[in-house]
C-alpha positions as CSV (number, residue, x, y, z in Angstrom):
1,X,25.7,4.7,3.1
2,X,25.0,2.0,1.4
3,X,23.3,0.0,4.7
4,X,21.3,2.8,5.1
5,X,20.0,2.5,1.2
6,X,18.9,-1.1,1.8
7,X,17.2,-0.4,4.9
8,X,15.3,1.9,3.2
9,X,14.5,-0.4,0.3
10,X,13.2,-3.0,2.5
11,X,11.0,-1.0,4.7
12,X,9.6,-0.1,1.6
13,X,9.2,-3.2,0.3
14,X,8.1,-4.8,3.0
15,X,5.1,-1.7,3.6
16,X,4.0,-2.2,0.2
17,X,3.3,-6.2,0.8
18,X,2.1,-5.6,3.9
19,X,-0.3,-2.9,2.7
20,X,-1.3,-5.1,-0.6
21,X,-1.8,-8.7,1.6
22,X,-2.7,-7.1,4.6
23,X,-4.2,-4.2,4.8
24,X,-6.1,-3.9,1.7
25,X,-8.5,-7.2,1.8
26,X,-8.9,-6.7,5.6
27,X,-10.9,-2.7,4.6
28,X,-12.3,-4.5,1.1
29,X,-14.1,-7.3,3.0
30,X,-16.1,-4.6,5.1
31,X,-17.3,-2.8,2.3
32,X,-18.5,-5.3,0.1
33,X,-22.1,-5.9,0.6
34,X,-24.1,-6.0,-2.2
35,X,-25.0,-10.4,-3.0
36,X,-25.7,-9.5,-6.4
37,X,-23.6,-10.1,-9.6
38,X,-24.4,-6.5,-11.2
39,X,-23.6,-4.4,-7.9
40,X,-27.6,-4.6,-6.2
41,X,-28.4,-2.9,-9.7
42,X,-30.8,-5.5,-11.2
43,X,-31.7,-5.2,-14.9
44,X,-35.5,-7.4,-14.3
45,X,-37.3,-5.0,-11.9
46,X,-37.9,-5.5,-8.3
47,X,-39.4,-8.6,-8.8
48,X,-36.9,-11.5,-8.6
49,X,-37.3,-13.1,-12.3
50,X,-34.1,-15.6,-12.3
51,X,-32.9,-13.8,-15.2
52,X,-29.6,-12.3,-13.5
């Protein structure tokens, strides 16, 4: 009983790390496109003002 508690801990575990290291920035790096510090939302206008 208790092996079968520790497996299950560690497969747990070890999902969670693998989801948080692995998983996570490989789906976060494809959706990040915007170069921009505020999000593509700039504050100046269209024009390009060096303000941001």
């Amino acid at each position: 009983m208790q092996t079968v508690l520790v497996l299950i801990t560690f497969t747990l575990a070890a999902g969670y790390l693998l989801k948080k290291f692995v998983w996570n920035p490989i789906f976060e790096g494809r959706q990040r496109s915007s170069g921009t510090l505020d999000g593509g939302k700039t504050k100046c206008g269209d024009k390009d003002c060096g303000c941001h």
